[in-house]
N, C-alpha and C positions, 0 to 999 in steps of 0.2 A: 578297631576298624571293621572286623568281620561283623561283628555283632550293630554295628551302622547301617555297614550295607544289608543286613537280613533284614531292618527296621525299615529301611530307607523303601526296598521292592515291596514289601508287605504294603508301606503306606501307599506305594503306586496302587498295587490292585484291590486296594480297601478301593480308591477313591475313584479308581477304573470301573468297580462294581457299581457302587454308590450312587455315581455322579452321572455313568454311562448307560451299563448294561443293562442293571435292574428295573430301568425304564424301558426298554426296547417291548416288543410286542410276546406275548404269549407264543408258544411255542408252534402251536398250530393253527393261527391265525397269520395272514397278511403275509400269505407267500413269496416272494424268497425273503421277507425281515423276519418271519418266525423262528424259521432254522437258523438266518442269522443271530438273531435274540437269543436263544440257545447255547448256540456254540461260544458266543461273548462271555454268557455267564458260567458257563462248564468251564471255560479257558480260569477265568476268576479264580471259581471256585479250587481248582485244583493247585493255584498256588495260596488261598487262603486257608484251608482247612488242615489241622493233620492228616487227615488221612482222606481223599476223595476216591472213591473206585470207577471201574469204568461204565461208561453211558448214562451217567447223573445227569437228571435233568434238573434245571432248577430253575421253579417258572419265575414269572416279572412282577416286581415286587416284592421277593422273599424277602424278610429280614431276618438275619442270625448275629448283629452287632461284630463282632470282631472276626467271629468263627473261627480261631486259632487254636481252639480245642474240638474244634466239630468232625466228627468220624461219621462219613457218609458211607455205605456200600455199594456194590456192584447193579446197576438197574434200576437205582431205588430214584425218587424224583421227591422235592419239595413244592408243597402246594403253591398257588397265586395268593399271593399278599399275606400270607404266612408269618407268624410272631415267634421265632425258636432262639433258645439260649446258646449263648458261645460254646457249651460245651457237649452240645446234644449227640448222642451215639446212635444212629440209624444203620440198620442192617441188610440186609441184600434183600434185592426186590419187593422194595414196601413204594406203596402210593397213599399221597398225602392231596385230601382236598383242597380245595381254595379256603384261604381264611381262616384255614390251622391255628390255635395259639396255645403252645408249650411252654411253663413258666419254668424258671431255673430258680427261679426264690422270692421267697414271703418278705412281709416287712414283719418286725417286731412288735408286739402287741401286749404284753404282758403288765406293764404298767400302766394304772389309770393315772398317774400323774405327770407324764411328760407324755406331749404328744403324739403320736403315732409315726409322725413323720423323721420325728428324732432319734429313734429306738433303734437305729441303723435295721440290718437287712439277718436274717435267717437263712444259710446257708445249707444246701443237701447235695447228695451224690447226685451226677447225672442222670438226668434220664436219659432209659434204654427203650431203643424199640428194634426186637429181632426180628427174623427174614420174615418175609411172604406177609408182611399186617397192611391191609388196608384201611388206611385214615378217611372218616368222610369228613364233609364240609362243615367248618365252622363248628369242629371237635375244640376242646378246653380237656390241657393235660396238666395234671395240677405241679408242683417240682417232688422230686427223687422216685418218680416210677418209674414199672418196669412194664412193658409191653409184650407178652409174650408170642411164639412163632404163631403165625397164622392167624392170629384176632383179626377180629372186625368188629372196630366200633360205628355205631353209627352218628349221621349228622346230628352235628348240635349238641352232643351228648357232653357231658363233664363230668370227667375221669379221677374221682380220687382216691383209688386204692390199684396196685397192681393187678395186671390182666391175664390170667390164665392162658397157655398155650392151645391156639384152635375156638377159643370163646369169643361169641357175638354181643354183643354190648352194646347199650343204648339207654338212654333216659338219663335225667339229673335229678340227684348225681347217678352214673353209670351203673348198671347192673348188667350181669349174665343175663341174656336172654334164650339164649340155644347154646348149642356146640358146632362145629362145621364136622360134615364125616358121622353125624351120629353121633359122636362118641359122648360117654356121659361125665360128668362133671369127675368122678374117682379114676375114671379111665385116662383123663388129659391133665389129673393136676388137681388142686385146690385154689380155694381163692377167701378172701376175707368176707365178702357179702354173704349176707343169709341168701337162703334160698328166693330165686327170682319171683316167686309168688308172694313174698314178703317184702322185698325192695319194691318192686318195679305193682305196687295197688293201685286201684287207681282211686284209692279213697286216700285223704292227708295224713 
């Protein structure tokens, strides 16, 4: 019976989000429906997620499919029209562009004799993204990374290796392009890419 009614309210505000809120207007547009828009899906959100912290914003359009694994923090907002997986881990005061898309898994591929689509799905730990990272526009994060404090990636860019804490990021696929603060690449960490003047050529 218990375990009904926890299904029963989840399906309410799956379909409260879905059907209602995630359409409403952008958050700072079309005043008083922005704030309204807002607070509809903040209300959502905190009975959908594990764990939602305070002052999430989550703009119009997000998708996160069930989001019954999704750990949101303190400040942190979801971009406009955004693609993130049910079990995405987001940390305290991160901002996410518009048009975001975080995968949670591959299809299988290994076989040339059955089709790609049958191979069922490849499975990886969630992705992590700690405090303070700003996401730009229409970023591609590939599934099981980790995003460390302070990055910045930039728009467009497609992310497929983990991100050093305090490293600037851009190009496809992603490379280090700076550090924030100075600091040099031993001072904040390591990371898997060779050196930026190697990734990020501008010859093929």
């Amino acid at each position: 019976m218990k375990r009904s009614l926890i299904n029963a309210r989840r399906n309410f505000w799956y379909c409260f989000y879905y059907f209602f809120a995630r359409h409403l207007p952008v958050s700072y547009r079309y005043q008083p429906l922005g704030k309204f828009g807002k607070m509809c899906r903040a209300v959502a959100c905190r009975r959908l997620f594990r764990a939602c912290g305070q002052r999430v914003n989550v703009e119009r359009g997000a998708n996160f499919y069930t989001g019954w694994e999704m750990e949101v923090g303190d400040d942190s907002s979801l971009g406009i029209n955004c693609m993130l997986p049910f079990d995405l881990k987001v940390g305290k005061n991160v901002m996410m562009g518009p048009e975001v898309i975080i995968i949670g898994e591959n299809h299988r591929f290994a076989s040339i004799d059955v089709p790609m689509r049958l191979q069922g799905y490849q499975e990886y730990p969630p992705v992590r993204i700690e405090d303070d990272v700003w996401i730009g526009a229409r970023v591609t994060i590939l599934p099981g990374l980790k995003i460390g404090n302070g990055a910045i990636i930039g728009a467009g860019s497609v992310v497929t290796t983990d991100v050093p804490s305090y490293a600037i990021c851009a190009g496809n696929p992603a490379c280090v392009i700076g550090f924030r603060g100075g600091g040099s690449r031993n001072a904040v960490g390591s990371i898997s890419h060779k050196q930026p003047s190697e990734t990020c050529s501008d010859t093929p």
